[in-house]
N, C-alpha and C positions, 0 to 999 in steps of 0.2 A: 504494500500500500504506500501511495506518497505521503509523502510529509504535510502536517496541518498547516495550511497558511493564512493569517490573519492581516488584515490590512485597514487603514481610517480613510478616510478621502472625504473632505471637510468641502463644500460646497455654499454657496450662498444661502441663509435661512428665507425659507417661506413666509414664515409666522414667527410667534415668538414663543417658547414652548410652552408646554402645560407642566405648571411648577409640581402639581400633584403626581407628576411618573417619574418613577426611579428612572437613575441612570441605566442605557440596555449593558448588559455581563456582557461583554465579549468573552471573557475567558470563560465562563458559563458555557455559552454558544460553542465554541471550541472546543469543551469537555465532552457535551452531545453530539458534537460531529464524531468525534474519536470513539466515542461508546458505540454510537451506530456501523463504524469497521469492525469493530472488535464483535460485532452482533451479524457482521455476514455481507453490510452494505459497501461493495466497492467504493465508491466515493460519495459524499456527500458537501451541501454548498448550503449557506444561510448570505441572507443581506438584509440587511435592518435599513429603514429611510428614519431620521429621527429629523423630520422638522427641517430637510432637507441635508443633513450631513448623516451622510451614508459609512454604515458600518460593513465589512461584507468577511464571510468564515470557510475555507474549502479544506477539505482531506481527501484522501483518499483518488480515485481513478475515474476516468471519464468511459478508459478504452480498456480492457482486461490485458487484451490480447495485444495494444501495442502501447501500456502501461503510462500513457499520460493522463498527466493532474488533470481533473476536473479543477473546474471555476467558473464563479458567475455570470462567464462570458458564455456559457454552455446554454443552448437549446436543452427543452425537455417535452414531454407530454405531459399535461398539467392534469388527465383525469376528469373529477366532476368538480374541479373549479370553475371547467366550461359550464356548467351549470349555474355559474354570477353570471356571464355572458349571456346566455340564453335568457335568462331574469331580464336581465337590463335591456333587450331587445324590445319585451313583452310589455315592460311597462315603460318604455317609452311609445311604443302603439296605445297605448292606457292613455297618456301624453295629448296623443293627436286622434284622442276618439275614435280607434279603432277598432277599439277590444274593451271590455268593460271587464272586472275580475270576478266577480258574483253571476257573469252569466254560463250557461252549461256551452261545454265543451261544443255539446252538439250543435249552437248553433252557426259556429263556423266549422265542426265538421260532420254533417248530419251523417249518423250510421258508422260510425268510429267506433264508440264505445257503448257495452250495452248496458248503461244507464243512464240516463238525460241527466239525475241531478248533479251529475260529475260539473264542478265547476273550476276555473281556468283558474282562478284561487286556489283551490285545492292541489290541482297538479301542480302548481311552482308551490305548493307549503308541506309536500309528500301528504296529502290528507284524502285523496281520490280512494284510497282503498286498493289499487292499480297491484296486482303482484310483477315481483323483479324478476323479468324471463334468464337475469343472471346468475342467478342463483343455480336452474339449471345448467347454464351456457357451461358454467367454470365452475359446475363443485366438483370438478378433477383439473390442477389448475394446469399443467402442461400439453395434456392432451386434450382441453376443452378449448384452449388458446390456440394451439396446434391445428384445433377444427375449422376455427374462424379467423385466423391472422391477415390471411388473403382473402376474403369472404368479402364480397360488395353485397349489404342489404339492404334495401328499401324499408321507409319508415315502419309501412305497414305489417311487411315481415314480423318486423320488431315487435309492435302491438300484437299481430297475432300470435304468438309467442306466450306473452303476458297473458290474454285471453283464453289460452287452455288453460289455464288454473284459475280456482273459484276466488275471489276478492279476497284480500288479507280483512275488510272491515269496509261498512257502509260508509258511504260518501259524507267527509267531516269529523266522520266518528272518535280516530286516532290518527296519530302520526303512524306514518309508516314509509318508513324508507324506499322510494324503489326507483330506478333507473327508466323505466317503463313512462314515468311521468314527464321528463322532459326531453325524450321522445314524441311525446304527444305536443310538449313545447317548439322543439324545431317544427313538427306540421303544424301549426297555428302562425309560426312567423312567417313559413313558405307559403301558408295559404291567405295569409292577412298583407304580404307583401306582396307577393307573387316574384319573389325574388330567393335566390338560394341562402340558406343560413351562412354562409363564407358572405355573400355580399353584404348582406347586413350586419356581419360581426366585423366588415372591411366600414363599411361607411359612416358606420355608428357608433365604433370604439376604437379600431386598429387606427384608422386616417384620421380623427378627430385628437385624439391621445398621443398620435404620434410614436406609435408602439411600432420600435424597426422588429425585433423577435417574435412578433407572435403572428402566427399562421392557423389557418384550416384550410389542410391540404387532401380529405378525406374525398374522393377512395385512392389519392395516391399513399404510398406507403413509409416513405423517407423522411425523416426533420431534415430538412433546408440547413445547409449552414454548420457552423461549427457545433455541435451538441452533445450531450454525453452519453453513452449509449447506456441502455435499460437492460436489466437482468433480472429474470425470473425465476425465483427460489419452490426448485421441485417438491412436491408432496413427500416423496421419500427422503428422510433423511439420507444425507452424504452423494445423494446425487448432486451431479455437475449443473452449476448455475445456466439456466436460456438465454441467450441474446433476443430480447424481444424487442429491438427496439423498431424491425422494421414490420410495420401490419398498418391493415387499411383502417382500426380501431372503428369499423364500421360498424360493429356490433357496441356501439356506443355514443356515435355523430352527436348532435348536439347534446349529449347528457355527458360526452366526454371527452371530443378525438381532438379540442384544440393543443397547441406547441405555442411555449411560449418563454420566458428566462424570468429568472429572480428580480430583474432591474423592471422588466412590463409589469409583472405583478404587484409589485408595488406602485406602481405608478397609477396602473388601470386602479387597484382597492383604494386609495386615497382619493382619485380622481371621484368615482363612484362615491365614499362617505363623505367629501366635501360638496355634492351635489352639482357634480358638473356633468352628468351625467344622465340627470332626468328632473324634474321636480321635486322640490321639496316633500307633495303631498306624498308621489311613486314613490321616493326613500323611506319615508314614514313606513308605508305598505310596507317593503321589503324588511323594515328595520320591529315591524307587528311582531312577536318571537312568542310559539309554542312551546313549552319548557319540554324537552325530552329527556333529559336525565338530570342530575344534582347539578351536575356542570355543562350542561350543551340546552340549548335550544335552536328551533327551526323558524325564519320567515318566509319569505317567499325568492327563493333560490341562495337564503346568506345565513351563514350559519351566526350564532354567537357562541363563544366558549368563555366559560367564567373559572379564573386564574385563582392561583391559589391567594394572590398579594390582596383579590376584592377587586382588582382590573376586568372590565368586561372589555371582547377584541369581537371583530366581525371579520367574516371571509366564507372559506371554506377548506374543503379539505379534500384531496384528491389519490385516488388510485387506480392507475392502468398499470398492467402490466411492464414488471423493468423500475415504475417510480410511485414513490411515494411524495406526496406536495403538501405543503401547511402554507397555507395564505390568508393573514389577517392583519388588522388594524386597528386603531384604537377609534370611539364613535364619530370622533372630528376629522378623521384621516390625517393626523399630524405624525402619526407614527406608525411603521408599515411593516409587516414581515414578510417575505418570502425564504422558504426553505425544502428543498427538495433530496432523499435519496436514493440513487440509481438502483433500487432493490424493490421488490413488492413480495408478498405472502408470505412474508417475514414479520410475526408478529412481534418480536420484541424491538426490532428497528422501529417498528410503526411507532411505537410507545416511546422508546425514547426517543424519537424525532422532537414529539411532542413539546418536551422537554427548552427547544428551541424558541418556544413560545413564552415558557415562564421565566428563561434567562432575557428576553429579549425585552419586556414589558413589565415584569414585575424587579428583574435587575437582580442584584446580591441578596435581594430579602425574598426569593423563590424559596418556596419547597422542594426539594429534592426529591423525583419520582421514584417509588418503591417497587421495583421489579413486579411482581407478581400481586401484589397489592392494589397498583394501580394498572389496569390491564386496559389497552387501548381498541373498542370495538369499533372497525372503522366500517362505517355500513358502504361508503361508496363504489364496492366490486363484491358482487355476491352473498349481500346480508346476511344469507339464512344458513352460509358454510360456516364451518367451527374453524377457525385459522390455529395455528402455535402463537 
């Protein structure tokens, strides 16, 4: 593995900070990058934005096989953080009166789904009841990825999928995680725009934000550009890591297939909770939070996670195949994380990734996560499988 490399690069401030946040742990940040090697993840990369003076954390390998450092500068799959993206799509249509969130699915797509009271609310808040056709897709993870890597599917596919199995819960009832749901979100954009979900994530975030790293390149297969490649940790123990990092992640398109770097995630999540990105009233809506555990809740495509310092951060969290992403912020977007590592179905990296989060926002007065005590259930790639 390479050597941990830590770097400041002090930039012109935004604002002025908020007196209330600890300083972010760099050497924190650095400790969870190196536990996540030591746990199976080839390389790993953090970069904090504090108010515009950027921190940024890298260890470990980009390329297995011809042993260069990963860094910030690295392309990635970012997962169901495309799932902020597809949010922020929706309710800017919300915006300009095109979609209202209270109405059913069906009335922009009649005979989609079979229940009318499914409402566009619901599938950006996981509340439709919708089952995650991923659960089957990948509850054998090498050779269920193996099935689909090159696989071009259509939305519908996708739904029908979902649609053999009976509803996890009536429409509203509970939360419930499922990928299924914005699926249904990309067809509402394509069918409310009449435009592909790439052009509107190009006109409405990428070219507005000025975001050069992030792409949707789906059904091609390649990240664009310098990137780190993604490894997929086998179900059997002491099997040989997967290079996953080339597939069409079509078995995921807007719920998951965008690319993008540490530097755009931050930029896009700050841009987004600063409201530069849609209205005040739409942030509100997104910023609505379903409580789902002690520490996480759900709005309408943004997660919140509540820190152990009493800091609450907004984003999301992502897993395709090869990476794992943590992207949040704090409510004013003054302070930003992105952290990603080149590994998935590794459940103790997932967990300590996490850890990235409390060094980064709650600073030296973090809690220390406890192996097994604090076990990290990431529901964004096949909820209903038991991971290690």
């Amino acid at each position: 593995m390479g050597a941990a490399v830590l770097c400041l690069l002090a930039v012109p401030a935004h604002a002025a900070p908020a007196a209330a946040l600890p300083q972010p742990d760099l050497t924190g940040v650095d400790s969870v990058l190196r536990s996540a090697l030591r746990q199976g993840a080839p390389g790993a990369i953090a970069r904090i934005d504090d108010h515009g003076t950027v921190r940024t954390a890298s260890a470990g390998v980009a390329d297995r096989r011809t042993g260069r450092a990963i860094s910030n500068a690295d392309r990635f799959r970012i997962g169901s953080v495309t799932k902020v993206f597809s949010a922020v799509v929706l309710l800017q249509l919300v915006d300009e009166k095109k979609l209202a969130l209270d109405a059913s699915v069906d009335h922009y797509l009649p005979g989609l789904l079979p229940d009318r009271r499914i409402t566009v609310r619901q599938v950006l808040g996981h509340r439709s009841g919708l089952y995650d056709y991923t659960n089957d897709m990948f509850a054998s993870s090498v050779s269920g990825f193996e099935a689909v890597r090159s696989k071009v599917f259509t939305y519908r596919q996708l739904v029908d999928r979902s649609l053999r199995h009976a509803r996890t819960n009536s429409p509203g009832a509970a939360y419930a995680y499922s990928n299924t749901n914005f699926v249904v979100a990309g067809m509402l954009i394509e069918k409310l725009t009449g435009h592909s979900v790439r052009t509107e994530y190009e006109n409405r975030v990428i070219k507005p934000l000025k975001l050069r790293d992030t792409f949707y390149v789906h059904p091609g297969k390649q990240i664009p550009g310098r990137h780190a490649n993604g490894y997929l940790t086998p179900d059997r123990a002491g099997a040989a890591l997967v290079d996953a990092t080339e597939q069409t992640v079509s078995w995921a398109q807007s719920a998951g297939a965008v690319i993008s770097s540490t530097r755009d995630l931050d930029t896009f999540l700050s841009a987004l909770l600063r409201g530069r990105l849609t209205s005040a009233a739409q942030l509100r809506q997104m910023e609505h939070m379903i409580p789902v555990n002690s520490t996480q809740a759900y709005g309408l495509g943004l997660r919140r996670r509540d820190l152990s310092c009493g800091i609450s951060v907004y984003g999301h969290t992502g897993a395709v195949q090869g990476y794992y992403t943590y992207a949040f912020a704090t409510k004013d977007g003054r302070r930003s994380l992105a952290a990603v590592a080149n590994t998935s179905n590794n459940g103790a990296v997932l967990t300590t990734m996490l850890g990235t989060l409390e060094s980064a926002f709650c600073g030296k007065s973090a809690k220390p996560l406890r192996g097994a005590a604090v076990v990290e259930r990431h529901e964004d790639l096949a909820p209903g499988v038991v991971r290690d």
